[in-house]
C-alpha positions as CSV (number, residue, x, y, z in Angstrom):
1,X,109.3,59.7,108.2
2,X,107.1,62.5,105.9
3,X,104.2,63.6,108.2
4,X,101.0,63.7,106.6
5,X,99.3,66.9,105.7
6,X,95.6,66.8,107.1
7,X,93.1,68.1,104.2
8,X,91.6,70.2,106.9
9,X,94.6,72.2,108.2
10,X,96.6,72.4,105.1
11,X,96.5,73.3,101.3
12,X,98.5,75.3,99.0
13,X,98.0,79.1,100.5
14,X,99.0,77.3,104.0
15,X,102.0,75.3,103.3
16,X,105.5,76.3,104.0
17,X,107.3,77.9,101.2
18,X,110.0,75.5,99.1
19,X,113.2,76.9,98.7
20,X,112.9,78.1,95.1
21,X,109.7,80.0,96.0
22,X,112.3,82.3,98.6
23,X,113.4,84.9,96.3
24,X,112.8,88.3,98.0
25,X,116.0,89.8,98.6
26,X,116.4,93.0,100.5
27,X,115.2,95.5,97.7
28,X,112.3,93.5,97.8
29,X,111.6,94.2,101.0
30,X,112.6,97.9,100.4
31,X,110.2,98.7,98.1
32,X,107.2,97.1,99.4
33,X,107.5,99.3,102.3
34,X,108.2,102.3,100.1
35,X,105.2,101.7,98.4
36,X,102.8,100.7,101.6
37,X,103.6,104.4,103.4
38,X,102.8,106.9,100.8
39,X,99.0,106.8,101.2
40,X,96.7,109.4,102.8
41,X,95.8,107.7,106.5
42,X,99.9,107.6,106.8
43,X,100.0,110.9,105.8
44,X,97.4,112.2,107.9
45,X,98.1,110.5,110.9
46,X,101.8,112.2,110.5
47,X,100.0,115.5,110.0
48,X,97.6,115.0,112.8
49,X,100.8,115.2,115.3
50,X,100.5,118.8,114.5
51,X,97.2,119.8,114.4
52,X,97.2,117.8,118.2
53,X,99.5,120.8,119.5
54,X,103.3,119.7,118.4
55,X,105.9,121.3,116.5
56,X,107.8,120.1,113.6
57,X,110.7,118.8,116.0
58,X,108.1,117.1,118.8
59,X,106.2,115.5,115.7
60,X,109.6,114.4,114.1
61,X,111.1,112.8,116.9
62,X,107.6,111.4,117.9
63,X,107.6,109.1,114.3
64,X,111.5,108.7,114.7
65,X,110.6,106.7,118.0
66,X,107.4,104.9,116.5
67,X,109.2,103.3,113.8
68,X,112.0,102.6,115.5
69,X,110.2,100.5,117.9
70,X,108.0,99.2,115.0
71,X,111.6,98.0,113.0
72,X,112.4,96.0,115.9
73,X,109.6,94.3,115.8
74,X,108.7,94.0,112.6
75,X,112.4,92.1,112.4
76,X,112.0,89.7,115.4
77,X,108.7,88.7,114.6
78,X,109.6,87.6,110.7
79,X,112.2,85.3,111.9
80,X,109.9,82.5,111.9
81,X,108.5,83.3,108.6
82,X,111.9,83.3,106.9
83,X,112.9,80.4,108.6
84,X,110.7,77.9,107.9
85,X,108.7,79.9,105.2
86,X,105.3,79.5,107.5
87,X,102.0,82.0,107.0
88,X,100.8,83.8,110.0
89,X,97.5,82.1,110.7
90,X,99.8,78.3,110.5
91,X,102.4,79.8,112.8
92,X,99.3,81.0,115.4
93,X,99.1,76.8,115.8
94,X,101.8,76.8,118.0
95,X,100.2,79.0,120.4
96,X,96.6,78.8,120.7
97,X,96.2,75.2,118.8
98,X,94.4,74.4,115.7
99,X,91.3,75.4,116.4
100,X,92.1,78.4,119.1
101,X,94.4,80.0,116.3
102,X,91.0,80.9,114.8
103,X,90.7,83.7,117.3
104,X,93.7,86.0,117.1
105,X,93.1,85.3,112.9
106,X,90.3,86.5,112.9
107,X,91.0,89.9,115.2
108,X,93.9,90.5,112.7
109,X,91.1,90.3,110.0
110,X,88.9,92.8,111.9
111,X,91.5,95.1,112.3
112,X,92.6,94.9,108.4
113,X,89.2,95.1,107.1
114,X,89.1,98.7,109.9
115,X,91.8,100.0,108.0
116,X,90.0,98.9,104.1
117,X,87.4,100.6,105.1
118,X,89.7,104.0,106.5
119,X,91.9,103.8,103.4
120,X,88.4,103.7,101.2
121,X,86.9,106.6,103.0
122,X,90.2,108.3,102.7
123,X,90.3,107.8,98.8
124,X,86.5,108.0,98.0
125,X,87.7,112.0,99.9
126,X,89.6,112.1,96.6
127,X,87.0,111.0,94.1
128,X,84.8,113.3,95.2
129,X,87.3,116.0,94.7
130,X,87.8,115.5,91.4
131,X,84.5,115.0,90.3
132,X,83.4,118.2,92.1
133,X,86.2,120.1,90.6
134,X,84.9,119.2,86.9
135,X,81.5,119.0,87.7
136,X,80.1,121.9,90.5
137,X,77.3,121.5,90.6
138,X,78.2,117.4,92.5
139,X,79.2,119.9,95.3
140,X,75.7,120.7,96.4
141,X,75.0,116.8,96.7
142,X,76.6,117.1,100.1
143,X,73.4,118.6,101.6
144,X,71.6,115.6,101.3
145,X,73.3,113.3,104.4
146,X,72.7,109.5,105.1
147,X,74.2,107.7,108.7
148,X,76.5,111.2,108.8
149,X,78.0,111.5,105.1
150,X,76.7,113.5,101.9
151,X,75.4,111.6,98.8
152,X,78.2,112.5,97.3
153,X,80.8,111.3,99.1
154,X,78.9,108.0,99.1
155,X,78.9,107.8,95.5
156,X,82.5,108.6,95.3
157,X,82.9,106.0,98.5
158,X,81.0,103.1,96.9
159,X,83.0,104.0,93.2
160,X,86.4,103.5,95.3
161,X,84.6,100.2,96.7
162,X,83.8,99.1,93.4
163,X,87.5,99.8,92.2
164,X,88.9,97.3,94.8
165,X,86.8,94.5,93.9
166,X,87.4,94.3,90.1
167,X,91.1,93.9,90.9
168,X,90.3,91.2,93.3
169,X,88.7,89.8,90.4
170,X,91.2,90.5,88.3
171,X,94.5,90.4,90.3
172,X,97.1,92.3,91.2
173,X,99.1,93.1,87.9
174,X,97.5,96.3,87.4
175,X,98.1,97.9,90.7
176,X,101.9,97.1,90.6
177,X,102.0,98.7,86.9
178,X,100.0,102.2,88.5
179,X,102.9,101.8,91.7
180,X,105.5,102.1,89.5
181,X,104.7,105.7,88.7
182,X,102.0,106.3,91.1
183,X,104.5,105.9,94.4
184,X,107.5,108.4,93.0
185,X,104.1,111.1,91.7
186,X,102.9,111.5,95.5
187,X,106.5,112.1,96.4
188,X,106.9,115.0,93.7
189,X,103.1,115.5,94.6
190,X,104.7,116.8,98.4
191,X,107.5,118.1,97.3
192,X,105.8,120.6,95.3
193,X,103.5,121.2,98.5
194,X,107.3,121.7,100.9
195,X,107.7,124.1,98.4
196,X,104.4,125.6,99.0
197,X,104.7,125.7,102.4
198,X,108.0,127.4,102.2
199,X,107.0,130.3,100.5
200,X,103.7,130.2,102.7
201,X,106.1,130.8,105.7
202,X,108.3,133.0,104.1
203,X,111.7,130.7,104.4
204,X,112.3,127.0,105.9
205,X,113.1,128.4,109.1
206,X,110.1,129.5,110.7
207,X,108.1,126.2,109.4
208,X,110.5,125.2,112.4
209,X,110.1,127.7,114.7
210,X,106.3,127.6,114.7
211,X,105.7,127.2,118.4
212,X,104.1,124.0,120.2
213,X,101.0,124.4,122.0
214,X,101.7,121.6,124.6
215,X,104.4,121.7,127.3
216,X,105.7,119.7,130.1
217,X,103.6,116.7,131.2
218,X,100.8,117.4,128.7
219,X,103.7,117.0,125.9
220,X,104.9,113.8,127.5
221,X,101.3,112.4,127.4
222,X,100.6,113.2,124.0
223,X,104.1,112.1,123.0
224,X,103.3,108.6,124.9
225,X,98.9,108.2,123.1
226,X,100.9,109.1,120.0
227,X,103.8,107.0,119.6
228,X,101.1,104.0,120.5
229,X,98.9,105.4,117.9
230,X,101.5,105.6,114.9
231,X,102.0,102.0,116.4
232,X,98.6,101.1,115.3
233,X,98.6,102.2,112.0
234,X,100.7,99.0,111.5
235,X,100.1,97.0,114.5
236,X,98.4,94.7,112.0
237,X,101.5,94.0,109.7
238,X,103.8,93.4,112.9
239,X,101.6,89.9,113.3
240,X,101.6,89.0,109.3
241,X,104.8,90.3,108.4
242,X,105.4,86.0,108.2
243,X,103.2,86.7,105.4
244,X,105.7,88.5,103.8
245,X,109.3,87.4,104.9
246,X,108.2,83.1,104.5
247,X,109.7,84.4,100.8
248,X,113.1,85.9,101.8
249,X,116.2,84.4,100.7
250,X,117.6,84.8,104.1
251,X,117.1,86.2,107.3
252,X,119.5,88.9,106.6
253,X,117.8,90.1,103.7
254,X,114.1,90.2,105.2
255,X,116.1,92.0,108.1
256,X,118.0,94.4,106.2
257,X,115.1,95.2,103.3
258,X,113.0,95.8,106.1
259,X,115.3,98.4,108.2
260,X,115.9,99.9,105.0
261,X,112.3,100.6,103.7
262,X,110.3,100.9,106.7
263,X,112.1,103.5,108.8
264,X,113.6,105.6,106.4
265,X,110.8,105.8,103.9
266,X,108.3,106.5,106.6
267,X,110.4,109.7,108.6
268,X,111.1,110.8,105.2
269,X,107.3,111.2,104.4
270,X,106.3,111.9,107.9
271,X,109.0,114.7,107.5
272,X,107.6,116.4,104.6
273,X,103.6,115.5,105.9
274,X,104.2,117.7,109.1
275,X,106.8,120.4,107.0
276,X,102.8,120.6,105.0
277,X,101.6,121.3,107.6
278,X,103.5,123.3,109.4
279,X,103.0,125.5,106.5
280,X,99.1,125.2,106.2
281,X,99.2,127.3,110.1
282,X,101.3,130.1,108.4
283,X,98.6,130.1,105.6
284,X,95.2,129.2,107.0
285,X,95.9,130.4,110.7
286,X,95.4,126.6,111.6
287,X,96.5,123.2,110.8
288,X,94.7,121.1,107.8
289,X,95.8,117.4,107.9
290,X,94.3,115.8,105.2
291,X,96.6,116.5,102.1
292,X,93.0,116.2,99.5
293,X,91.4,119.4,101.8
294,X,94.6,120.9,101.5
295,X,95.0,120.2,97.8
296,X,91.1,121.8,97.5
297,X,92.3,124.9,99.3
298,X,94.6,125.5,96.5
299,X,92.3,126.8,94.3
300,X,93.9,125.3,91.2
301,X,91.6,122.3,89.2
302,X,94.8,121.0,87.6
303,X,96.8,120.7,91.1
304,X,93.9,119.4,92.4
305,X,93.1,116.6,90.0
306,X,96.7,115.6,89.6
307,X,97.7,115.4,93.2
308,X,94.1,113.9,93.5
309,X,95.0,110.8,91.3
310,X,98.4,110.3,92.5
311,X,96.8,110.0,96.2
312,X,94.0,107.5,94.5
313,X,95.9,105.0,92.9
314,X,98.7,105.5,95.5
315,X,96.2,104.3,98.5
316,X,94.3,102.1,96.0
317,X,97.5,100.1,95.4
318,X,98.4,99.6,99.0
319,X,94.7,98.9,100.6
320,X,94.5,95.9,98.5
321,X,97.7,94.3,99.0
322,X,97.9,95.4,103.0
323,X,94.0,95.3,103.6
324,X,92.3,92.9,101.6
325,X,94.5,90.0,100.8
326,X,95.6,89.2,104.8
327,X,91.9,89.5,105.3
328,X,90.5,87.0,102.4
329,X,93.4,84.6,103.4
330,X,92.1,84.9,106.8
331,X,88.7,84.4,105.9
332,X,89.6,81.1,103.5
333,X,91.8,79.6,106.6
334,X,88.6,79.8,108.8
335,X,85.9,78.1,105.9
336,X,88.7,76.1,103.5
337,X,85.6,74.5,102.1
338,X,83.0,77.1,101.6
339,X,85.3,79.8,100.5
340,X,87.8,80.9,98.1
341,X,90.6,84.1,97.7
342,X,88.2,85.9,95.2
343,X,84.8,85.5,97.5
344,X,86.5,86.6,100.7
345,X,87.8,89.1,99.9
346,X,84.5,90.5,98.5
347,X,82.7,89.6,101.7
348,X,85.6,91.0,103.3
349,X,85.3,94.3,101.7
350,X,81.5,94.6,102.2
351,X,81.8,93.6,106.5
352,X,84.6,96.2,106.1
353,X,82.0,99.3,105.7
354,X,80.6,98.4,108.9
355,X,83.9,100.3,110.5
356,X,82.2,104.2,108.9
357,X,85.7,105.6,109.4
358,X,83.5,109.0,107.8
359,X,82.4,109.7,111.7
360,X,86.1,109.9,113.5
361,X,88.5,110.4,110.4
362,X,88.2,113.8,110.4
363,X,89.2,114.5,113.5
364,X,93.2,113.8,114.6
365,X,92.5,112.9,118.4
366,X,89.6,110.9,117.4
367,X,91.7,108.9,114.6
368,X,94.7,108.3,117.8
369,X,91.9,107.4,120.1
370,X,90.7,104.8,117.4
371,X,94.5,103.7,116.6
372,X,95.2,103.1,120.6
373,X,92.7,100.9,120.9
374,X,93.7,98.7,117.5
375,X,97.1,98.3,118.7
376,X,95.8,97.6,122.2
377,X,93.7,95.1,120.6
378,X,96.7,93.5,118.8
379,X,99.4,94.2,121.1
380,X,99.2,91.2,123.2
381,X,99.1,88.8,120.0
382,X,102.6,90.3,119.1
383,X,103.8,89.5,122.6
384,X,102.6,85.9,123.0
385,X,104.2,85.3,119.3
386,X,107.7,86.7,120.3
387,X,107.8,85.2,123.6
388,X,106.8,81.5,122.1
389,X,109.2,81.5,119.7
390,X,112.2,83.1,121.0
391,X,111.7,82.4,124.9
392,X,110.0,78.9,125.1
393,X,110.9,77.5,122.1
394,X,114.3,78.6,121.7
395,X,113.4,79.1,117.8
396,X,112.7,76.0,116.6
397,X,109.6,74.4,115.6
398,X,108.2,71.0,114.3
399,X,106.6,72.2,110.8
400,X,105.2,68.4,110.7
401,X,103.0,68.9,113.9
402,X,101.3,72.2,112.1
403,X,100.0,70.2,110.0
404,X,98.6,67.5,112.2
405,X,95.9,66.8,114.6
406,X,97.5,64.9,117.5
407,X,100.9,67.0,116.8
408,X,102.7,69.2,119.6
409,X,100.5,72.0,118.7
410,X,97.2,69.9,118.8
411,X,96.9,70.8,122.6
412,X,93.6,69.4,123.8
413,X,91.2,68.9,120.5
414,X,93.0,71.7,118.7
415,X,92.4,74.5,121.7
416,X,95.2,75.7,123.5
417,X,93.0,76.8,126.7
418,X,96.4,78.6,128.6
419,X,97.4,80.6,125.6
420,X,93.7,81.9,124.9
421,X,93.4,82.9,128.9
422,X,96.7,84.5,128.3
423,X,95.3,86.7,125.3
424,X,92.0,87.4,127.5
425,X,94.3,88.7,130.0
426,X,96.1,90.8,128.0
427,X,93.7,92.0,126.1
428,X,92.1,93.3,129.4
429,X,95.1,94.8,130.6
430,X,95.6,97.2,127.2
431,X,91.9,98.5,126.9
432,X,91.3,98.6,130.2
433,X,92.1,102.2,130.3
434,X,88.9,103.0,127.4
435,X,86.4,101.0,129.6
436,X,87.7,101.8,133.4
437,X,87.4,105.0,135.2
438,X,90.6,106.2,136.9
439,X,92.5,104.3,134.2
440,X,92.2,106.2,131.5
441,X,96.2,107.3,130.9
442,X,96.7,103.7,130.2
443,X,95.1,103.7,127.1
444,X,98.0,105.9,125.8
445,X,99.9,102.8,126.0
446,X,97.9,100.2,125.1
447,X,100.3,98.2,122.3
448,X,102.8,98.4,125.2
449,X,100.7,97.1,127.7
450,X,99.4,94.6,125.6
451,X,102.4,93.6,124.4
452,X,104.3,93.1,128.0
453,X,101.3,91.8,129.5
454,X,100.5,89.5,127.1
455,X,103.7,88.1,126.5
456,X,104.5,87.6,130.2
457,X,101.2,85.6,130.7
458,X,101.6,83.5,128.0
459,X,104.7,82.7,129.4
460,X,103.9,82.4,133.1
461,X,100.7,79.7,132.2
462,X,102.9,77.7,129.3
463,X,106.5,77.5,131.0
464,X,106.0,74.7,133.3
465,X,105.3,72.4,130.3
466,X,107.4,74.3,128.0
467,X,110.8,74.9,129.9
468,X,112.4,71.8,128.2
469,X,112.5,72.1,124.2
470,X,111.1,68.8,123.1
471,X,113.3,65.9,121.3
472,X,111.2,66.3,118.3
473,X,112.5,70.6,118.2
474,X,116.2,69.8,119.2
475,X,116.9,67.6,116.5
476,X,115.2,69.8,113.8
477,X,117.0,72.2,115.1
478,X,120.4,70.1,115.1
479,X,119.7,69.1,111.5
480,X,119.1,72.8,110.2
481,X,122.2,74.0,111.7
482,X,123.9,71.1,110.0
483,X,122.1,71.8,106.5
484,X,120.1,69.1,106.8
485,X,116.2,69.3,106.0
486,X,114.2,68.6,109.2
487,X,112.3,65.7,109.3
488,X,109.1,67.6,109.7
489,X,109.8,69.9,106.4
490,X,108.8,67.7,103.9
491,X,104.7,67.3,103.8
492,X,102.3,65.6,101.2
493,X,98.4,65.0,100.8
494,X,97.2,61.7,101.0
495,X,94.2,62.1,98.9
């Protein structure tokens, strides 16, 4: 029997992928991520490690660990999007219901529009450079200050704005024509600047040797707030990274791509963000983590403009696929009727300035501070996702009842009141240590805590009714391993 798709909870952006639509192989995979790292938050959250107290070696092994953990989850949790080529906010049915999948959506699409607005902030830094650099006399627009930031920079904030929406309006063909020189320019871009910081140091060996400023168990703290922080950064893609892998071939090649693009790409430009600098303290006497104040102190307009650019179009290119298309989809699954890609995304970019990342950017414990709390914030959705679909679930789910009000993931009118306690108790748990005297050192581990805590309530309220896959899962899961399209797989509109 073909279930019927209900109009309300299913249209083209929501369906599951057909198998001609499943083309990303590995390199695929690959190069997205080797595109989405090289921007400036990456690479000043990489350089904030030092100007927090680290050396090159506590820093290194501090993003080696991050995205070690981040590959493994990043992996498990695309299994269901490969699988059955399912969105995030349609796979969030299974846990919260219909309607209760509206909540964790719409945290992911808080968090993404935070980071639009920190990747704008970050670029409109770079706008203004330039223009200041051909223009002096746009310098002196900084004395005039409105809610904490120059005139200025907010006309260089509000240009960057502007850039984003007209490729909403106009699609994404033009920023994958800049990334195909724009990505390998920032890498020359920092090589040029290892070089720098070579000669700054006098040799590659003391860029190592500069000593760290924490020891002992403050180094063990800091390692701990910064491993969850550099978590953060892409807490947000380990929930829609179903987004991405419902097109992979296979789950080897979503697994592979994945390993090989995330990891390496990001130590690799960690490595030579924190070599940077390293070399700005043998310079300046102190660490300068943003690479367009760095590129100012180098007293060179062409340097300037062209590093400038390459970090523009660079951060342009990845804010709108990793911050403003999860968002608008987000924003279209909660008002289907009222709402389409192009007009949530603009309303999603103009909510997103309400996060003025021009107050904490600037300074690197205030930007880990800020990135402990989004992954605490997003930590427990990660848990209750892995722990549904691998623990109580057994990996298998009905696409057919996704789609459907009185399916298996209909709960009670749509609401799935266990999993949404679970997620309240969670989310207390992680950020419990921003709000609670005496538990402060437990927001330097608030993905984790989320995560665990999450994960293990979610599982403690739903196992009694979930310890026994239903019929309906075992035989879809009998048929797949037999090559044989699940019942459930095949959907249509009755209009």
């Amino acid at each position: 029997m073909i279930p019927t798709g209900d109009p309300q909870l299913y249209n083209d952006d929501l369906r599951p992928t057909e198998p001609r639509e499943r083309t990303w192989t590995w390199l695929n995979y690959s190069t997205v991520w080797m595109g989405m790292v090289h921007n400036i938050v990456a690479y000043t959250t990489a350089a904030g490690l030092i100007a927090l107290g680290m050396n090159v070696w506590q820093a290194l092994v501090t993003v080696l660990t991050a995205n070690a953990i981040l590959i493994l989850a990043m992996c498990a949790n695309g299994v269901a999007g490969a699988k059955y080529g399912l969105p995030f906010p349609v796979l969030m049915r299974a846990t919260f219901g219909y309607r209760g999948a509206q909540f964790p959506v719409l945290v992911r699409a808080a968090v993404a529009m935070f980071w639009f607005a920190a990747q704008t902030y970050a670029g409109s830094l770079a706008i203004n450079a330039i223009i200041g650099a051909v223009v002096p006399a746009w310098n002196h627009l900084g004395s005039t200050q409105f809610i904490g930031m120059g005139l200025g920079n907010w006309i260089s904030f509000v240009i960057f704005w502007a850039l984003h929406v007209v490729i909403i309006r106009h699609g994404m063909v033009r920023v994958r024509f800049f990334e195909l020189w724009a990505g390998p320019l920032v890498v020359v871009m920092l090589l040029g600047l290892v070089v720098w910081a070579i000669h700054q140091a006098h040799g590659l060996g003391p860029l190592f040797s500069q000593p760290a400023k924490v020891h002992g168990h403050a180094f063990w703290v800091l390692f701990g707030a910064s491993v969850t922080g550099l978590i953060g950064t892409w807490s947000t893609l380990v929930l829609n990274i179903p987004d991405f892998t419902r097109f992979s071939r296979s789950q080897r090649d979503q697994t592979i791509g994945q390993t090989i693009g995330l990891p390496i790409t990001a130590l690799l430009f960690s490595f030579m963000s924190i070599l940077i600098t390293s070399g700005t303290v043998a310079a300046f006497g102190h660490p300068i983590a943003n690479p367009v104040d760095l590129l100012i102190r180098m007293h060179s307009t062409p340097v300037l403009i062209l590093g400038a650019v390459a970090l523009l179009i660079a951060t342009l290119s990845v804010n709108v696929a990793a911050n403003i298309v999860s968002p608008a989809y987000d924003l279209v699954h909660l008002f289907p009727r009222r709402l389409t890609f192009v007009s949530a995304g603009i309303i999603a970019t103009v909510l997103a300035v309400g996060a003025v990342p021009w107050l904490w950017f600037s300074d690197a414990a205030r930007i880990f501070k800020v990135l402990n709390v989004i992954g605490g914030a997003l930590g427990p959705v990660a848990g209750i996702m892995l722990v549904d679909f691998f623990v109580l679930r057994r990996r298998s789910y009905d696409i057919g009842s996704f789609y459907s009000r009185s399916g298996e993931y209909s709960y009670r009118d749509g609401w799935n009141v266990r999993g949404l306690l679970a997620l309240a108790v969670g989310l207390f748990a992680a950020l419990a240590g921003n709000v609670i005297p005496g538990l402060g050192g437990l927001a330097n581990y608030a993905w984790f805590i989320g995560l665990a805590v999450g994960g293990v309530a979610y599982y403690l309220a739903m196992a009694p009714d979930a310890s026994v896959v239903s019929a309906r899962e075992v035989a879809s899961a009998a048929e797949a391993a037999e090559g044989v399209e699940p019942a459930g797989a095949r959907l249509e509109l009755r209009t």
